[in-house]
Residue frames as qw, qx, qy, qz and C-alpha x, y, z in Angstrom:
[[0.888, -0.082, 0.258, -0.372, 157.28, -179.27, 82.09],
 [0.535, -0.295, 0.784, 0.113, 159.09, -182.58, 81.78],
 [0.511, 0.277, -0.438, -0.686, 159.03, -183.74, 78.24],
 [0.101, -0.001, -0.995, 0.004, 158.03, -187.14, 79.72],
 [0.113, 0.569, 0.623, -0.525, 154.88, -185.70, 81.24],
 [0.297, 0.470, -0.363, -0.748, 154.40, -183.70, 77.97],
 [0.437, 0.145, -0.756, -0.466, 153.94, -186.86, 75.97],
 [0.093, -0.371, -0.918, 0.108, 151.21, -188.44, 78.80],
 [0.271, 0.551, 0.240, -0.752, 149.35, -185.29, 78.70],
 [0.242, 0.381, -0.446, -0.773, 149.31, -185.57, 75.00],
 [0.229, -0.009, -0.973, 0.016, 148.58, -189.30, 75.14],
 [0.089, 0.561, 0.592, -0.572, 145.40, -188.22, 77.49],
 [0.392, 0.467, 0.011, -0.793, 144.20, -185.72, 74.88],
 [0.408, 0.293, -0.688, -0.524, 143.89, -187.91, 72.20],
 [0.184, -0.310, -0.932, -0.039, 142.15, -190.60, 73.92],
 [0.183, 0.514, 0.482, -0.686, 139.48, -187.60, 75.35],
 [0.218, 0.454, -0.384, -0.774, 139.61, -186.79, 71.51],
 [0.306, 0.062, -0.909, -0.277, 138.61, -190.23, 70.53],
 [0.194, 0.214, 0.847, -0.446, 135.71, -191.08, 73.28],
 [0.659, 0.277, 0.409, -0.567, 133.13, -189.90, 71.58],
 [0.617, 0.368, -0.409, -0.563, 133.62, -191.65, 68.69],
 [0.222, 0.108, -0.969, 0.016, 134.30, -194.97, 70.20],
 [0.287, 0.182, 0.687, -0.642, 131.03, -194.12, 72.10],
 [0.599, 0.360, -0.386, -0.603, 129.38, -193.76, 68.63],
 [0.391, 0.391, -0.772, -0.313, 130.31, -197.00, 68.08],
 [0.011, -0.072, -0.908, 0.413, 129.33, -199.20, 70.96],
 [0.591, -0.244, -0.083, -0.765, 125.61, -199.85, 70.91],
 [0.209, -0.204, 0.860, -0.418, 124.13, -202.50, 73.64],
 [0.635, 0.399, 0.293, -0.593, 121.35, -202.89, 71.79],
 [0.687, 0.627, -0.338, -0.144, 122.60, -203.64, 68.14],
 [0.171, -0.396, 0.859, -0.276, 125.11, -206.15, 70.41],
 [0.470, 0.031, 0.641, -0.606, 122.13, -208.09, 71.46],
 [0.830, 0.450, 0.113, -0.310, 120.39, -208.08, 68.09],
 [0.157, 0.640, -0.730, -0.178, 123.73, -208.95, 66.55],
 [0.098, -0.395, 0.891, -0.201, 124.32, -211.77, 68.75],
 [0.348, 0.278, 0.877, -0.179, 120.42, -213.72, 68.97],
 [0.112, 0.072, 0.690, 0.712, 119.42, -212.54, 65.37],
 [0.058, -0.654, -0.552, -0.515, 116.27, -210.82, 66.26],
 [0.175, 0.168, -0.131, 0.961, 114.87, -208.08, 67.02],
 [0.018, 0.513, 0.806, -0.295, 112.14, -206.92, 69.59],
 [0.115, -0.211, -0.287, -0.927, 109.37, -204.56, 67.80],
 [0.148, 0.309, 0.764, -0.547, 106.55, -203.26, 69.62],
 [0.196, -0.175, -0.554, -0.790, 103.41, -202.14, 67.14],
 [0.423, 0.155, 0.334, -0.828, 99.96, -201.08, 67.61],
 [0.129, 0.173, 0.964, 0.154, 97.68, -204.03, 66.99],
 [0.295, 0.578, 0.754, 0.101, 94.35, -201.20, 65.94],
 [0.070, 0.821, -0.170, -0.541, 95.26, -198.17, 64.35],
 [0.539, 0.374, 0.616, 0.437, 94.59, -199.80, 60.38],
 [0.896, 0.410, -0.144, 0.089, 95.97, -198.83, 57.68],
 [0.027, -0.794, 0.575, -0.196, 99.31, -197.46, 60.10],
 [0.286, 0.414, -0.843, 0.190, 99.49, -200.60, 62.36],
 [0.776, -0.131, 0.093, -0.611, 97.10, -203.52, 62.84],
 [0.425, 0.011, 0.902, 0.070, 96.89, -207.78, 63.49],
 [0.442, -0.017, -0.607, -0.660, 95.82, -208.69, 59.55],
 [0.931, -0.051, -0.172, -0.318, 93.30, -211.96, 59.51],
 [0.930, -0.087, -0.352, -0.067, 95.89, -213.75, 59.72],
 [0.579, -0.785, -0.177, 0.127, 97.20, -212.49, 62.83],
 [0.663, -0.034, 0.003, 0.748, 100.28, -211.29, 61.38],
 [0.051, -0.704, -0.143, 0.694, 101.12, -207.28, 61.99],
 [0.351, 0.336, 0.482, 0.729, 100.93, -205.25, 58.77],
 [0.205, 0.910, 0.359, 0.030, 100.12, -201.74, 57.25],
 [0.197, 0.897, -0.227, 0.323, 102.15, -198.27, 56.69],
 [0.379, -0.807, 0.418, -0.173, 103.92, -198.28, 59.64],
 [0.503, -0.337, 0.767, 0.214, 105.56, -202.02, 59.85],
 [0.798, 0.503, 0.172, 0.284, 105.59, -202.35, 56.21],
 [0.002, 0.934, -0.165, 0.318, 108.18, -199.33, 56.79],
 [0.469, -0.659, 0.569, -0.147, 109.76, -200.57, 59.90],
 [0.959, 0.147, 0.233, 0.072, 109.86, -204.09, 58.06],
 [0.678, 0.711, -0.066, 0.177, 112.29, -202.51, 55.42],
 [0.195, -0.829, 0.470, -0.231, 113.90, -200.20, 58.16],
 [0.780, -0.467, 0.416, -0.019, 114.81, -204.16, 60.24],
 [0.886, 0.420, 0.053, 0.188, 115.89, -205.43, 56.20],
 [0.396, 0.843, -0.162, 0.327, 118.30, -202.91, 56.30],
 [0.615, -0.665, 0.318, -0.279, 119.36, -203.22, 59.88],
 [0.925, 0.038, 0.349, 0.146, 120.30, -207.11, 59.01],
 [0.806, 0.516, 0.086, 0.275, 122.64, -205.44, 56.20],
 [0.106, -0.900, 0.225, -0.357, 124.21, -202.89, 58.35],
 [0.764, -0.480, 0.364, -0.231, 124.96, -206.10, 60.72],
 [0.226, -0.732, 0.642, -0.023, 125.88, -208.30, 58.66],
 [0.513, -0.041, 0.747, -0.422, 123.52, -211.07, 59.26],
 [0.084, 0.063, -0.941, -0.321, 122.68, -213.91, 57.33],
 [0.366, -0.659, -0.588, -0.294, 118.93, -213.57, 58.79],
 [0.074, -0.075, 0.370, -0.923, 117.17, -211.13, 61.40],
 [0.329, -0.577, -0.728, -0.171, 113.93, -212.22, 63.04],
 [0.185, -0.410, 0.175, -0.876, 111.45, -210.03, 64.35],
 [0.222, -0.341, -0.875, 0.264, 109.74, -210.43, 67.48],
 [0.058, -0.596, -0.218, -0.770, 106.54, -208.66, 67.35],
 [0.200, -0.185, -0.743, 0.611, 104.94, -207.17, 70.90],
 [0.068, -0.534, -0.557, -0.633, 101.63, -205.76, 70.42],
 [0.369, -0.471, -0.538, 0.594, 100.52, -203.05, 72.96],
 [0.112, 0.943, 0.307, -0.066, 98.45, -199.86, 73.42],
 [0.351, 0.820, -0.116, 0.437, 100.51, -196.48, 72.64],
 [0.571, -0.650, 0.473, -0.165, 101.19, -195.99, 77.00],
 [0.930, -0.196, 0.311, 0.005, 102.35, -200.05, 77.03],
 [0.866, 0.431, 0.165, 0.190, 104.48, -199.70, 74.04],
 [0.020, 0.910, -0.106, 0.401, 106.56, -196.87, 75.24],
 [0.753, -0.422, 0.493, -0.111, 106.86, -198.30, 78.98],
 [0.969, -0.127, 0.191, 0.097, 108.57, -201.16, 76.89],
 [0.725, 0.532, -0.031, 0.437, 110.68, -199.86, 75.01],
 [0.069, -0.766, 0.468, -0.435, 112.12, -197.16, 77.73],
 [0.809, -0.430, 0.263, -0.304, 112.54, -200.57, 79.96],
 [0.041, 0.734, -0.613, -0.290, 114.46, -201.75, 77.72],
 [0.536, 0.070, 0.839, -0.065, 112.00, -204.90, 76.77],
 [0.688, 0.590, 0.422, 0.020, 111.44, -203.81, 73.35],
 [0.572, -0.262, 0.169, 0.759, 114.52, -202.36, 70.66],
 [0.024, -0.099, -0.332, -0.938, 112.14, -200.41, 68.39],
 [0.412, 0.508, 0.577, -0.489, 108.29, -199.28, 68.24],
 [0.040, -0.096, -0.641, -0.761, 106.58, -198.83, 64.55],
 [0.128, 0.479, 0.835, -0.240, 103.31, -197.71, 65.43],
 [0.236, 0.664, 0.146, 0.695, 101.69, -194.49, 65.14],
 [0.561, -0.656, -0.260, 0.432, 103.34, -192.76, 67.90],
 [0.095, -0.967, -0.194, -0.135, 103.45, -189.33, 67.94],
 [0.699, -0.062, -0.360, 0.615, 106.68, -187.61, 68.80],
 [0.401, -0.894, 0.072, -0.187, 106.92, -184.84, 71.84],
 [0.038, -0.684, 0.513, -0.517, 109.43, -183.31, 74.10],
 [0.585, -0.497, 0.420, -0.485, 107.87, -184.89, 76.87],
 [0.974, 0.209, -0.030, -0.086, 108.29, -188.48, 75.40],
 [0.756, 0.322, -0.329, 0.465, 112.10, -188.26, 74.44],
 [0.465, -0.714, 0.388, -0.351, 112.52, -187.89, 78.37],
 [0.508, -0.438, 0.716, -0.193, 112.38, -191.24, 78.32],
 [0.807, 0.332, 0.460, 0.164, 112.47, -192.84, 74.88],
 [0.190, -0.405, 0.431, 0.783, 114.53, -191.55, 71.64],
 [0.657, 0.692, 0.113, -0.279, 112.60, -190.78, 68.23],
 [0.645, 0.067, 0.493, 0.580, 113.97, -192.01, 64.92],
 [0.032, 0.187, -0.292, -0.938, 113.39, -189.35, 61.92],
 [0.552, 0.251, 0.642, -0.468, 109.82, -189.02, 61.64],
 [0.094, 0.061, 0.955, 0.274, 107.76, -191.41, 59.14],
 [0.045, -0.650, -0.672, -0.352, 104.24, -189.59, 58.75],
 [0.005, 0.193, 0.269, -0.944, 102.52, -186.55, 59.64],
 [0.191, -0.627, -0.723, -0.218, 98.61, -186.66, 60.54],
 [0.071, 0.268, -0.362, 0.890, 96.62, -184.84, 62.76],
 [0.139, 0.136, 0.845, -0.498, 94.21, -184.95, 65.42],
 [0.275, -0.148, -0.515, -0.798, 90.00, -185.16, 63.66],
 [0.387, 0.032, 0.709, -0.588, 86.61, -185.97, 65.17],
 [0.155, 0.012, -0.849, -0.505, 84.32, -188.42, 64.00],
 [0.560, 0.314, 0.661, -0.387, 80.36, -188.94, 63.87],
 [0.519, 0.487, 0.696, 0.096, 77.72, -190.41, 61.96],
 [0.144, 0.068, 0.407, 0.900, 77.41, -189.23, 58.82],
 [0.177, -0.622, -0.545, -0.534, 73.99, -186.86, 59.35],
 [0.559, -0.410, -0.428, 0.579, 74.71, -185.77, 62.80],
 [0.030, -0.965, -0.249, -0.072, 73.49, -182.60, 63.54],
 [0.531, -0.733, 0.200, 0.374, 77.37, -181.82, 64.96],
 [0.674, 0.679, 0.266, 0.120, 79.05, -180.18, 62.27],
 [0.496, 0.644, -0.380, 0.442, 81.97, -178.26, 64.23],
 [0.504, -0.027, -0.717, 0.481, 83.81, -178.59, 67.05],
 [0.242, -0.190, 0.475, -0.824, 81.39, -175.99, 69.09],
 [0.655, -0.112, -0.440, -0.604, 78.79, -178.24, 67.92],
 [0.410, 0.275, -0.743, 0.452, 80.45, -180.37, 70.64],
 [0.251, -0.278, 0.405, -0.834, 79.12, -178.38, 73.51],
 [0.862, -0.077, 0.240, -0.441, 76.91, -180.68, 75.97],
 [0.894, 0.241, -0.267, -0.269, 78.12, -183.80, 74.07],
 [0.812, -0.406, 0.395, 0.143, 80.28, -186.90, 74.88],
 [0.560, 0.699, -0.445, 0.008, 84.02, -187.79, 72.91],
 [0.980, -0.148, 0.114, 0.069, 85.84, -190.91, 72.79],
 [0.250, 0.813, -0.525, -0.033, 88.93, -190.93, 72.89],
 [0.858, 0.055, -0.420, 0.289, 92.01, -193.99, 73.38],
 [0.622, -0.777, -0.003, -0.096, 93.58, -193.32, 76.57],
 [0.650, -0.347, 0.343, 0.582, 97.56, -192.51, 76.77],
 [0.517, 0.373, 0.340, 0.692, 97.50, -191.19, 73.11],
 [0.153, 0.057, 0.098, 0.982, 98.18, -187.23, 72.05],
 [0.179, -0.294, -0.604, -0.719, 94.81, -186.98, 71.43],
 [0.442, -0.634, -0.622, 0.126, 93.34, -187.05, 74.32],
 [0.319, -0.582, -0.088, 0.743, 95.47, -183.89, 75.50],
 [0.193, 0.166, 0.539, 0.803, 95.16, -182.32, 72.18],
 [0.156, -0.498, -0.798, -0.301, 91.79, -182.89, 72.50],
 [0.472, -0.604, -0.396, 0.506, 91.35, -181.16, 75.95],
 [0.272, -0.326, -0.049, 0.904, 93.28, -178.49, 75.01],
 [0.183, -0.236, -0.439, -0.847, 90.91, -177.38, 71.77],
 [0.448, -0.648, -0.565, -0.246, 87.78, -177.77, 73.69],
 [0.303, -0.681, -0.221, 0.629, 89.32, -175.32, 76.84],
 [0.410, -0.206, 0.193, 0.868, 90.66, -172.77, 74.56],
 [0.136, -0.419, -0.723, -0.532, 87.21, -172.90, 72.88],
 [0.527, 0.057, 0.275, -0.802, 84.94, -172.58, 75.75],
 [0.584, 0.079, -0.666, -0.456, 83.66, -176.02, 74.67],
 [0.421, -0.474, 0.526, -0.567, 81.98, -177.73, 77.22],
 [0.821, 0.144, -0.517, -0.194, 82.34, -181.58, 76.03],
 [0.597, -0.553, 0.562, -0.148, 83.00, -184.16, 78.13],
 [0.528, 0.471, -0.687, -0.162, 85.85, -186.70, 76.83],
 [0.989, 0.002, -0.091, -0.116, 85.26, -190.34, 77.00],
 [0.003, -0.600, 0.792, 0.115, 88.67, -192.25, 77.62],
 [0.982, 0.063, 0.110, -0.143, 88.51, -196.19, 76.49],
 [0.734, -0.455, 0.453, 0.220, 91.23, -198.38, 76.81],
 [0.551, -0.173, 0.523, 0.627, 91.65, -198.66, 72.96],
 [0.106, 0.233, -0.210, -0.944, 90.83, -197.29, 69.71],
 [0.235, -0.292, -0.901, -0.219, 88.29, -200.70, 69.08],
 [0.092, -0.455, -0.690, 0.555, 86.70, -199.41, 72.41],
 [0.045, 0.432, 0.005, -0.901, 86.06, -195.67, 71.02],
 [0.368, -0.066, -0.669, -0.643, 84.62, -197.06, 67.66],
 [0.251, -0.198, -0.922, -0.220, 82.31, -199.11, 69.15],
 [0.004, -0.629, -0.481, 0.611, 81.01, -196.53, 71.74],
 [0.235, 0.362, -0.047, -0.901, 80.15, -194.31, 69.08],
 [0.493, 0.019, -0.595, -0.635, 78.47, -196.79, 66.99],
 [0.266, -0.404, -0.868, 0.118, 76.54, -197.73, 69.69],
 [0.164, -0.688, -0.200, -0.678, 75.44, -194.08, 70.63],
 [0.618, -0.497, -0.404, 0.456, 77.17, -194.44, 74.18],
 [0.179, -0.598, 0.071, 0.778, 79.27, -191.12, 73.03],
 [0.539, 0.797, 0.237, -0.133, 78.04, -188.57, 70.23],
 [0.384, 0.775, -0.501, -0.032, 82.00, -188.24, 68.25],
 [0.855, -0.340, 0.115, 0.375, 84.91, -190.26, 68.47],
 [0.057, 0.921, -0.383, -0.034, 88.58, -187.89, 68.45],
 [0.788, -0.359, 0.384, 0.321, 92.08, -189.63, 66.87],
 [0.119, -0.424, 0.558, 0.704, 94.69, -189.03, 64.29],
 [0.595, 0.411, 0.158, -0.672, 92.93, -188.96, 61.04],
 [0.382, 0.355, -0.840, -0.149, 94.89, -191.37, 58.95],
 [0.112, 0.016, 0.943, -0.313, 93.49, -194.00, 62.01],
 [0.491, 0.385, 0.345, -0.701, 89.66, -192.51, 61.90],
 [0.598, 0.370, -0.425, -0.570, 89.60, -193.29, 57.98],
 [0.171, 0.176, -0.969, -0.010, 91.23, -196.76, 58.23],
 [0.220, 0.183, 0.810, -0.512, 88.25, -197.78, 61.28],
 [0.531, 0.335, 0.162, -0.762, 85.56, -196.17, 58.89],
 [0.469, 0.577, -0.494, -0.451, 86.39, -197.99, 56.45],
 [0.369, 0.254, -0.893, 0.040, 87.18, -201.32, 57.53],
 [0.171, 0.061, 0.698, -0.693, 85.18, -201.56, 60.87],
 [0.220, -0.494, -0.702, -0.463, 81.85, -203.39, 60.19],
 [0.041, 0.149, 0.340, -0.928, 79.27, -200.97, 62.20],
 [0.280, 0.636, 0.700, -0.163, 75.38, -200.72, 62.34],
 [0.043, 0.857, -0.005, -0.514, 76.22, -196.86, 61.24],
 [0.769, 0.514, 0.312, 0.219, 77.00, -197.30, 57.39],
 [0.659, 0.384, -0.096, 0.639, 78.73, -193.88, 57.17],
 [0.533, -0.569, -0.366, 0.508, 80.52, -191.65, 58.70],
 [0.341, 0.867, -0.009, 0.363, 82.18, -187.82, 58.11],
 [0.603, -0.192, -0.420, 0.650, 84.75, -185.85, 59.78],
 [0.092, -0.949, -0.217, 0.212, 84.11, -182.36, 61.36],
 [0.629, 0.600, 0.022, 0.494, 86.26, -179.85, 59.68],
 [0.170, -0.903, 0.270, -0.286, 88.78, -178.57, 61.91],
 [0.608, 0.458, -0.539, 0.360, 92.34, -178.66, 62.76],
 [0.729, -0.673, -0.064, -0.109, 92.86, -179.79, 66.07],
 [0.559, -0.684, 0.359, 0.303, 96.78, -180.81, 66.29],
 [0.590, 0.668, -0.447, -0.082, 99.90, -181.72, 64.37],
 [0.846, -0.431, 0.314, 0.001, 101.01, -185.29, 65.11],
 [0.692, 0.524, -0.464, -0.174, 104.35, -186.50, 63.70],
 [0.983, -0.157, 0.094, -0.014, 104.57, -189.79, 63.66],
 [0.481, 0.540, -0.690, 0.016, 108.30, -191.80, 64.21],
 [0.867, 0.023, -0.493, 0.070, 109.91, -194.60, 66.13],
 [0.602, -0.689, 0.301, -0.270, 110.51, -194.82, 69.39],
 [0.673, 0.131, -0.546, 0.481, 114.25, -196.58, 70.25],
 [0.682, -0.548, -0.201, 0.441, 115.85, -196.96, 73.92],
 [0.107, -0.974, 0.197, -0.025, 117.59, -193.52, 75.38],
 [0.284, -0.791, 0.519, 0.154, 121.28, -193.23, 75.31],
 [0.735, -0.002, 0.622, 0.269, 122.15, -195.68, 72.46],
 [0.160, 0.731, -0.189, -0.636, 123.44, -193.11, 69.72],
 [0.078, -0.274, 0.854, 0.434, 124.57, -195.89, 67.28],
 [0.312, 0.388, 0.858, -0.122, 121.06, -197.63, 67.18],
 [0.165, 0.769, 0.373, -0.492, 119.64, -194.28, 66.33],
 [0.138, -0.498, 0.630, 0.580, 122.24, -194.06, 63.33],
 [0.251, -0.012, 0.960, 0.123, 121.26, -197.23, 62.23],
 [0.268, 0.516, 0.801, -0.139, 117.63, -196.77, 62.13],
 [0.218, 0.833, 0.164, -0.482, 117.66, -193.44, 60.74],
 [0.131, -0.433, 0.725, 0.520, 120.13, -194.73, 57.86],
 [0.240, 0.357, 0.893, 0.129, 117.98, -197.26, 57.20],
 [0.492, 0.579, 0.636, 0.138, 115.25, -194.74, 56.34],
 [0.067, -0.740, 0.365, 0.561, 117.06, -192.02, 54.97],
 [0.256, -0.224, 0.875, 0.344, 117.51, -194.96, 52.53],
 [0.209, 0.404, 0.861, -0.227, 114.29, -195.53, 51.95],
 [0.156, 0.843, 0.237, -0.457, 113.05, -191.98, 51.29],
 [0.112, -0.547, 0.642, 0.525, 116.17, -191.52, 48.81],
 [0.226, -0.071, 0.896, 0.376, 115.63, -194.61, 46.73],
 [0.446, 0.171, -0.372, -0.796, 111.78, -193.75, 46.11],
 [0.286, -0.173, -0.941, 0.057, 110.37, -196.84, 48.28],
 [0.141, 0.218, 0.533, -0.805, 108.27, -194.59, 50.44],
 [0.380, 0.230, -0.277, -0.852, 106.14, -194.10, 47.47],
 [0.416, 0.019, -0.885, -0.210, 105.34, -197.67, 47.29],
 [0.327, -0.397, -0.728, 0.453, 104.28, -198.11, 50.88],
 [0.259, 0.261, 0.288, -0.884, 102.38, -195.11, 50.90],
 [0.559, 0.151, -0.203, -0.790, 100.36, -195.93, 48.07],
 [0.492, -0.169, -0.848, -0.101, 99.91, -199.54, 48.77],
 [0.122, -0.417, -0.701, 0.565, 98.42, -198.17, 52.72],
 [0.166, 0.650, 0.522, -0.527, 97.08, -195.07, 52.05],
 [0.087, -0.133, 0.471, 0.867, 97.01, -194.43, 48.49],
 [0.047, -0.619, -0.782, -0.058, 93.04, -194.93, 48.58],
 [0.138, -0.853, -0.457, 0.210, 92.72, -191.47, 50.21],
 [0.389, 0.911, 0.133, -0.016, 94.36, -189.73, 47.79],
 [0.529, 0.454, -0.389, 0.603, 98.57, -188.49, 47.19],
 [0.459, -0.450, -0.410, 0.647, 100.42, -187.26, 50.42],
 [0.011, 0.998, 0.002, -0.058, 99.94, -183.60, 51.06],
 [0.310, 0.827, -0.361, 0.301, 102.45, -180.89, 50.70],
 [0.402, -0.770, 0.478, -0.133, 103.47, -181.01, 54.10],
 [0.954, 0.030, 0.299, -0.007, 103.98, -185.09, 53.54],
 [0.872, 0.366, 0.122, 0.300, 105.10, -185.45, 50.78],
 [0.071, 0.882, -0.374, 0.280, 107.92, -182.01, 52.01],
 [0.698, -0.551, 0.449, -0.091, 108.81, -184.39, 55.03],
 [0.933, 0.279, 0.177, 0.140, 109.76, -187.16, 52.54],
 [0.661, 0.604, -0.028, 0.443, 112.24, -185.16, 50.77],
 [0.309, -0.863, 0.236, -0.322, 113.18, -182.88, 53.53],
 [0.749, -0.429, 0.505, 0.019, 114.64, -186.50, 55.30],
 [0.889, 0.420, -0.178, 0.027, 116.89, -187.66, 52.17],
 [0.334, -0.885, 0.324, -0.014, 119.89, -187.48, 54.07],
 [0.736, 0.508, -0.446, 0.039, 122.57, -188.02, 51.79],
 [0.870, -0.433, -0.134, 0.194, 125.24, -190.52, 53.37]]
């Protein structure tokens, strides 16, 4: 072979050798925020203490006290002299749709990651692990999940829980019939009106609602049994590898420095330390740089 054509063949391997890192590097997204200093976050405006509108209508709890830190960091990764957020408040389905549409750059809610999701969204490194619980009054004759049988169950419509839900009550032989309602406000309030006899959602959400949610029904319990295993992370646009860096630096950073502890116990330190599994995930994600 010609030793001219030798040195464009070589000249060709080295730039195939280099694409993917220049592809690393290029993010259309982290462009965008770069350039108009903020960033679009979608969040779940009733799913307290993860991610709710306070009193004064501003977003707050576990999740975007978290995602707050995650954008602090972002802004130092950038560069930037300031980073506004634009929040976008929207059911679990609505928040998803935006972000795979490419009208929102991150989600912080409590969204569940699945296969079937990162079809058409990416997951940061996940940021909680709940799981799926059922709630009634607190004297209800319904005490486990066959107790079910014949009865009605709210659920929020679009979330894990609804399929989750399904699936333990076929596998059972449970003949229940599940309620969908547009949100998780809806589900509380059908059960504390005695439209449906439970309401079914991630239990970290169920406690928050008991707790905070004024209600003719004073208290409440959960039924003991393990329905799913939800971990929770952040939903970023598909095919933007650098964003996903970013965001997963950011907490990697977080978990490392011993801030998680804060923000857990300022949301849910009320209901006691993280479990094992928790408090494994924490440390499991320290991912040295």
């Amino acid at each position: 072979m010609p030793l001219h054509r030798m040195q464009g063949l070589r000249r060709l391997l080295c730039l195939a050798l280099l694409l993917p890192g220049l592809a690393l590097a290029q993010s259309a997204v982290l462009d965008r925020i770069k350039s108009s200093k903020t960033i679009r976050v979608a969040f779940a405006e009733d799913s307290l203490p993860f991610s709710y509108r306070a009193e004064n209508r501003e977003p707050a709890g576990y999740s975007v006290d978290l995602c707050r830190r995650v954008v602090a960091r972002l802004q130092a990764q950038l560069k930037l002299d300031r980073l506004s957020i634009e929040w976008l408040g929207a059911t679990t389905p609505e928040r998803l749709k935006l972000v795979a549409a490419g009208k929102a750059d991150l989600e912080c809610g409590v969204t569940t990651h699945t296969l079937k999701r990162q079809e058409t969204v990416e997951f940061s490194l996940p940021v909680f692990i709940d799981g799926a619980g059922v709630m009634v009054p607190k004297g209800s004759p319904i005490v486990t999940l066959p107790g079910l049988d014949g009865k009605k169950i709210a659920v929020a419509r679009g979330t894990t829980t609804e399929l989750r839900m399904r699936e333990a009550l076929e596998k059972r032989s449970i003949k229940a019939e599940l309620v969908p309602m547009a949100d998780r406000h809806g589900a509380m309030a059908a059960l504390d009106r005695g439209e449906v006899d439970a309401y079914a959602g991630d239990r970290g959400v169920l406690y928050g609602q008991a707790i905070t949610t004024p209600t003719r029904t004073p208290e409440w319990t959960m039924l003991q049994a393990e329905i799913s295993y939800e971990p929770y992370a952040f939903a970023m646009p598909r095919g933007d590898p650098a964003l996903r860096l970013a965001v997963n630096r950011a907490l990697s950073s977080i978990y490392r420095k011993g801030e998680i502890e804060d923000v857990y116990g300022r949301w849910l330190g009320r209901f006691g330390p993280p479990h094992a599994l928790l408090q494994a995930m924490y440390v499991l994600n320290q991912i040295p740089e």
